[in-house]
C-alpha positions in Angstrom: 81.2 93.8 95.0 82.0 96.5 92.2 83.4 95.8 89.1 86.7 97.0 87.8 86.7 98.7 84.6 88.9 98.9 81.8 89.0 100.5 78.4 91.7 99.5 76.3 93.5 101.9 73.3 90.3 99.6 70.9 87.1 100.8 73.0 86.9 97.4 74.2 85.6 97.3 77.3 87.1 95.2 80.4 85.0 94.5 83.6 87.3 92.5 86.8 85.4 91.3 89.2 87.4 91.4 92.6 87.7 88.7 94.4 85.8 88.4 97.9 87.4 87.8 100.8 85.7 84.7 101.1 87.0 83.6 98.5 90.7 84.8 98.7 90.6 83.5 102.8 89.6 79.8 101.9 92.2 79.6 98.6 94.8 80.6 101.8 93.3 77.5 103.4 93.3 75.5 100.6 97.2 76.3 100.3 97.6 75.8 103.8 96.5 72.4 104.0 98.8 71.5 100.7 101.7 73.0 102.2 101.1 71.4 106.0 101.0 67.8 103.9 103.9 68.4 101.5 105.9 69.3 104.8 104.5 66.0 106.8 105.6 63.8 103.5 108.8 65.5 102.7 110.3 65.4 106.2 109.0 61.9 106.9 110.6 61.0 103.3 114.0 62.7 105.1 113.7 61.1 108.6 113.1 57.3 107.2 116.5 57.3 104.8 120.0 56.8 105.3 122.3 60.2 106.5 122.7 61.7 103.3 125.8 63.4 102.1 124.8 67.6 102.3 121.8 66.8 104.4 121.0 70.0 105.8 121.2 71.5 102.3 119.1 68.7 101.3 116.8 70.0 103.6 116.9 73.5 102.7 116.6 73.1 99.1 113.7 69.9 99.3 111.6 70.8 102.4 112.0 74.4 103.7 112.3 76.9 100.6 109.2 74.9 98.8 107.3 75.7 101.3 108.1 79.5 102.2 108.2 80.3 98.5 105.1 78.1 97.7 102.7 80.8 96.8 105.6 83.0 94.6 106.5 79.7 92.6 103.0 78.5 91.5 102.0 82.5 90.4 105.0 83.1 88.6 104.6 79.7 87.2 101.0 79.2 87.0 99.7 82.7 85.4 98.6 83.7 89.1 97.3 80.9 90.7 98.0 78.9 93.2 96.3 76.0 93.5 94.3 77.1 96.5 93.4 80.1 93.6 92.8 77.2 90.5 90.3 75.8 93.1 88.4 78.8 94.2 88.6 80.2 90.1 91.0 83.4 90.9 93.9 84.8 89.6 96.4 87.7 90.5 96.5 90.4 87.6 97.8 93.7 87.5 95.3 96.4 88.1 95.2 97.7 84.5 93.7 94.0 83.5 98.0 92.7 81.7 99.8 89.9 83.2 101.9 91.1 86.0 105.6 91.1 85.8 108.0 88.7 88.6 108.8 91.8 90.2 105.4 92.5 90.9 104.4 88.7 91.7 107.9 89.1 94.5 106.7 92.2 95.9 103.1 91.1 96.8 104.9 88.3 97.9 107.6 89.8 100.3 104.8 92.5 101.6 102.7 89.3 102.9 104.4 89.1 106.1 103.4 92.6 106.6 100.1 92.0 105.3 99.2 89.4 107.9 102.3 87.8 110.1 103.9 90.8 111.5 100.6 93.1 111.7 98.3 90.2 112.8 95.7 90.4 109.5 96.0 94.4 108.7 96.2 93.3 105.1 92.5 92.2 105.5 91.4 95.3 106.7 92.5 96.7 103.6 91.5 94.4 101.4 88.2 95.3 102.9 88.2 98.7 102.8 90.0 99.4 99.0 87.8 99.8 96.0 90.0 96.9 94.2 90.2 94.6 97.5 93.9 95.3 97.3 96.0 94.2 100.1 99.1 96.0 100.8 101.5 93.8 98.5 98.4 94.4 96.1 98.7 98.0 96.3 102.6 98.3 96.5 103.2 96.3 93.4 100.1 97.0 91.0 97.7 93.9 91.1 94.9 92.6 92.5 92.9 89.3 92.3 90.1 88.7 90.1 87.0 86.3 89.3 88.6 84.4 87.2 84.7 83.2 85.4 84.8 87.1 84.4 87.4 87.3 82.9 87.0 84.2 80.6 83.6 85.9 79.7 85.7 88.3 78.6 87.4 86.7 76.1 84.9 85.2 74.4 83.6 88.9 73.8 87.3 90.2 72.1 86.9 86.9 69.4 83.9 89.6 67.9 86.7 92.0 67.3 89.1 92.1 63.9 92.0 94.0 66.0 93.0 90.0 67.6 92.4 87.5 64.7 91.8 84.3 65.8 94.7 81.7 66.1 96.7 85.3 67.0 100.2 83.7 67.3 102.3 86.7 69.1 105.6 88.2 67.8 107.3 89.9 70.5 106.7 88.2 74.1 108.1 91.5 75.7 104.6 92.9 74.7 103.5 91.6 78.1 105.5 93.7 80.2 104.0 96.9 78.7 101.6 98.7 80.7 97.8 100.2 79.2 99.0 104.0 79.5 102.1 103.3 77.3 99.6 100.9 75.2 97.7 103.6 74.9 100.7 106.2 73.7 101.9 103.8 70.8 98.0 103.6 69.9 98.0 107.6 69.8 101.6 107.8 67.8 100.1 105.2 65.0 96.9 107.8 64.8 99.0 110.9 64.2 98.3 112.5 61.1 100.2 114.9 58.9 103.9 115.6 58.2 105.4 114.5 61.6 103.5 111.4 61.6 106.5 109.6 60.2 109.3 111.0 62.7 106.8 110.6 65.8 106.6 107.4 64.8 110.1 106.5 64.0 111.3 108.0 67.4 108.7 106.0 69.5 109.9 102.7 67.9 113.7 103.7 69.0 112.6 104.3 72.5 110.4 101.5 72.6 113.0 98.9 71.1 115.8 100.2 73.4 113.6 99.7 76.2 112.7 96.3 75.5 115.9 95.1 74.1 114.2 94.1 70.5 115.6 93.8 67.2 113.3 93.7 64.1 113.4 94.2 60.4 109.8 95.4 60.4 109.1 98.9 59.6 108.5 101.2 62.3 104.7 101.3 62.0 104.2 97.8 61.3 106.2 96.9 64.7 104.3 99.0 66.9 100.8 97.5 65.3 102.2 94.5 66.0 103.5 95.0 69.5 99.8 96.6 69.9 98.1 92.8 68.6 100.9 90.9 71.0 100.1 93.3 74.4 96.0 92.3 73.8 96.9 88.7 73.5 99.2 88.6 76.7 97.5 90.8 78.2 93.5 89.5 77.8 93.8 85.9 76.0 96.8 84.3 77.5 95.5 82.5 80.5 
């Protein structure tokens, strides 16, 4: 299966492994089976006690929305994984190699039924046929699933760098919600030379600070270096 590759604003280069199919089909099984036994347990648990008071809400909030949201909870939660996923060594990541955002973790989410219940397994077929094995709730919101061994081979590579020193405590955790290409603009702004250096600057820390609702007494430059160390550790160490 091809690799996915990445390079960052520091020339570092990123390789994601896709997962297989294989793979991704028996981490569904694996979650399957936990969510088949957590339903057997839970409604046994319900059937053996007393009438309680707000049962059917009981019931909805214990037994039935667990198991439908299962697979959202434990990504959003669990950087990506479900345990099916922890088992088989994958994770969901956006496409450009960051930590996806909840909206993109609900959209792959919601576009499953289309993926497989309504459409009877088209999602497969394109998980097949794309370059990324993206299913369509992969392709609508940005991510795909990746070898998680890779990616921790990965990391032991960027400790050799000095832009990410080690023990790297972030600053801002809205770092994580940047994307590479706007990465990759701040990177451009801090490398401008010359007399506008200092107003490109200043106006890209405005926008940037509006945009992710962040008050700082650091200096213009020195916040968008910083946001540049906090995206890498986010986006690359933080698993």
């Amino acid at each position: 299966m091809a690799n996915t590759t990445i390079i960052t604003g520091q020339y570092v280069q990123i390789n994601q492994t896709p997962a297989s199919v294989g793979e991704r089909i028996i981490a569904r099984l694996i979650d399957m089976v936990i969510i088949i036994l957590y339903l057997f347990a839970t409604i046994s648990f319900f059937n053996k006690v007393p009438t309680l008071v707000l049962y059917q809400v009981s019931y909805l909030l214990f037994i039935i929305l667990p198991a439908v949201c299962y697979s959202l909870l434990f990504e959003v939660f669990n950087h990506g994984q479900s345990i099916g996923k922890m088992i088989m060594n994958i994770r969901v990541v956006m496409a450009d190699g960051s930590s996806p955002t909840f909206g993109a973790y609900l959209l792959r989410w919601l576009l499953y039924l289309i993926d497989f219940t309504i459409t009877g397994g088209l999602g497969l077929i394109f998980i097949l046929m794309t370059k990324k094995s993206q299913r369509i709730g992969d392709l609508a919101a940005g991510t795909m699933v990746i070898k998680l061994n890779d990616y921790r081979k990965i990391n032991v590579s960027l400790d050799e760098y000095s832009h990410l020193e080690a023990n790297y405590h972030p600053v801002f955790p809205q770092a994580g919600d940047l994307s590479l290409e706007q990465i990759n603009v701040i990177e451009k702004a801090l490398s401008v030379d010359g007399k506008e250096r200092y107003n490109y600057i200043s106006q890209l820390s405005g926008k940037i600070k509006e945009l992710l609702g962040i008050n700082t007494q650091l200096s213009d430059e020195k916040f968008l270096e910083t946001l540049v160390k906090d995206y890498q550790y986010y986006a690359y160490v933080d698993i």
